[in-house]
C-alpha positions in Angstrom: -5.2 -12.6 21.1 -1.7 -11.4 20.8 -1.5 -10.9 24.5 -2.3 -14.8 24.9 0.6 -15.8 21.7 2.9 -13.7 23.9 2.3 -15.4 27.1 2.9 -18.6 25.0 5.9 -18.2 23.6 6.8 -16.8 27.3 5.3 -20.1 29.3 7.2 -21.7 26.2 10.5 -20.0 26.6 10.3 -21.1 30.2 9.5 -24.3 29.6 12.9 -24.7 27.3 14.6 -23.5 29.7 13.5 -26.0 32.3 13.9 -28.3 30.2 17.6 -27.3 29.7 18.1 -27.4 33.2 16.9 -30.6 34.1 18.6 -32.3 30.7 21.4 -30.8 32.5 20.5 -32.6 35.7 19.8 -35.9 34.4 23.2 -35.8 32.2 24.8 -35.2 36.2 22.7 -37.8 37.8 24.1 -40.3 35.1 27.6 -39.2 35.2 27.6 -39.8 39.1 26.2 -43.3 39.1 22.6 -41.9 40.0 19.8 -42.8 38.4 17.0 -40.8 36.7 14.5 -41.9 39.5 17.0 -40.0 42.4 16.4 -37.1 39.9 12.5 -37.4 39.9 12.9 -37.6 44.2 15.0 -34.3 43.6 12.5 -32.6 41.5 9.3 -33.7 43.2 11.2 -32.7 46.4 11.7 -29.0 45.0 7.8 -29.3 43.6 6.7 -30.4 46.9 9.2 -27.0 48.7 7.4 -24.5 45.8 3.8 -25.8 47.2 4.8 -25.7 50.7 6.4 -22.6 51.2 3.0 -19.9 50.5 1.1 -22.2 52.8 3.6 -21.8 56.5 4.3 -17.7 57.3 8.0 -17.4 56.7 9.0 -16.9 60.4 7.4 -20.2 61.7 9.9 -23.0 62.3 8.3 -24.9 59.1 8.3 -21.7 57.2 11.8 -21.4 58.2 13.1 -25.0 57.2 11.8 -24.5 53.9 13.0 -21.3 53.0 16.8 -22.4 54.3 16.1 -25.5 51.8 15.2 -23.4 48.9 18.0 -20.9 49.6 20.4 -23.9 49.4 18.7 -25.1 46.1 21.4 -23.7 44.3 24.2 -25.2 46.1 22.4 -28.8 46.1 22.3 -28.3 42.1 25.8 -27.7 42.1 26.8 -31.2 44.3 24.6 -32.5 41.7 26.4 -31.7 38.2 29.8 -31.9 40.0 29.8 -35.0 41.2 33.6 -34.8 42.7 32.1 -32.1 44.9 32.1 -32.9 48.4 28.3 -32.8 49.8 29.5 -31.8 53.4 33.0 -30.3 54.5 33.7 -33.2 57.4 37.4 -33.3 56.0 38.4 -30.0 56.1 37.0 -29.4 59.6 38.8 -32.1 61.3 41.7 -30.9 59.3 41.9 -27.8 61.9 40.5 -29.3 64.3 43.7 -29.3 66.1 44.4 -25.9 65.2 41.1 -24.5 66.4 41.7 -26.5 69.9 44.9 -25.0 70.2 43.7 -21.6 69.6 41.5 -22.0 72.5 44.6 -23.9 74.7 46.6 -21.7 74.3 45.1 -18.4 74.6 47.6 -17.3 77.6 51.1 -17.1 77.2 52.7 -14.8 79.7 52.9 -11.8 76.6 52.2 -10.8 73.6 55.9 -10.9 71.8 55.3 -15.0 73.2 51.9 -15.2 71.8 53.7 -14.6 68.8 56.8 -17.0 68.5 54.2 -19.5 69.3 52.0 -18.5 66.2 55.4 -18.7 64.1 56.5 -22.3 65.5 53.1 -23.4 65.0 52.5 -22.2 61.6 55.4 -23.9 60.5 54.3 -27.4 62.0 50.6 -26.8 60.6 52.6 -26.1 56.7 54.8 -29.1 57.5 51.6 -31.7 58.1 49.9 -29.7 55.3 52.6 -30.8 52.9 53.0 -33.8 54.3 56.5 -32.8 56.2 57.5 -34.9 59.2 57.6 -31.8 61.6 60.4 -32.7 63.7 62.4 -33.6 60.9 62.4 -30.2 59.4 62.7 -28.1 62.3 65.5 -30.3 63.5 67.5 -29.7 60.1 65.9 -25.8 59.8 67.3 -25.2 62.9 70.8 -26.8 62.0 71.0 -24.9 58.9 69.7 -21.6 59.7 72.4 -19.6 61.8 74.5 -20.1 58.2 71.6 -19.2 56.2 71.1 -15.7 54.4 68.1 -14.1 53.8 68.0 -15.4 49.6 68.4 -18.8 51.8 65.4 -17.9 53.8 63.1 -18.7 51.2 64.4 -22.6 50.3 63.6 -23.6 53.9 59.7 -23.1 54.2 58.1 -27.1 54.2 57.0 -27.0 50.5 60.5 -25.9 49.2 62.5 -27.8 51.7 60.4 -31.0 50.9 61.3 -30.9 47.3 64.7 -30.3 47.6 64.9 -33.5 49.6 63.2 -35.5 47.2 65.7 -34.0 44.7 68.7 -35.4 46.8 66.8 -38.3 47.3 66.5 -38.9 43.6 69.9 -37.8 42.6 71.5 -40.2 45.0 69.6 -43.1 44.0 
């Protein structure tokens, strides 16, 4: 008898805390602009994974697509309750883009001390359209200013800091 109270209370315990966890959920679903019936396709989609996955051997191609899906649970709960999470990263990736093609264009360069004044000059153009720097711009005026420069100098004309001291001039003068 105590053996069946205990596995109550444990079923029970369980229970609470699935219940937690899909309050939780719902409370996400809302505060996105889903409703409580994309939450019931999310949780009869995980139901329908849990009775799938002892029924395919784990190697199979089925077997396979559900384990990936239930080994991403975790992260798919996440996009859920943090709705300003991005589901995919499409942005970043055709943010380097450019710098991924390049690493492939430009592979050869004749030697190695090349190789890297080209990694220099083009991790400063990369932090300039990071920061939103017109590239040319700054290297046009970096290049003006640094045979006068000292090394405390050195520091004011990376793109972030070179940026704002602009807009400081800017603002001051108008």
């Amino acid at each position: 008898m105590a053996m069946k109270s205990s596995f109550r209370t444990a079923r029970r315990r369980t229970s609470d805390a699935e219940l937690a966890r899909r309050a939780r959920l719902i409370e996400a679903f809302e505060r996105s602009g889903l409703s409580a019936a994309a939450f019931g396709s999310v949780a009869r989609l995980r139901r329908a994974l849990d009775k799938l996955a002892p029924r395919y051997l784990p190697k199979s191609p089925m077997g396979q697509a559900i384990g990936y899906a239930l080994n991403q649970w975790s992260a798919l709960e996440r996009f859920i309750e943090h709705g300003e999470v991005e589901i995919d990263n499409n942005l970043v990736e055709n943010a380097i883009r450019p710098t991924a093609i390049g690493k492939k264009n430009w592979l050869f360069f004749g030697s190695e001390e090349a190789g890297r004044r080209n990694a220099v000059i083009y991790t400063l153009i990369q932090n300039c359209r990071m920061h939103g720097v017109e590239p040319l711009a700054y290297l046009k005026d970096v290049l003006e200013r640094l045979p006068r420069a000292t090394n405390r100098d050195v520091e004011q004309l990376t793109p972030l800091n070179w940026k704002n001291a602009r807009e400081q001039s800017f603002n001051r003068a108008a």
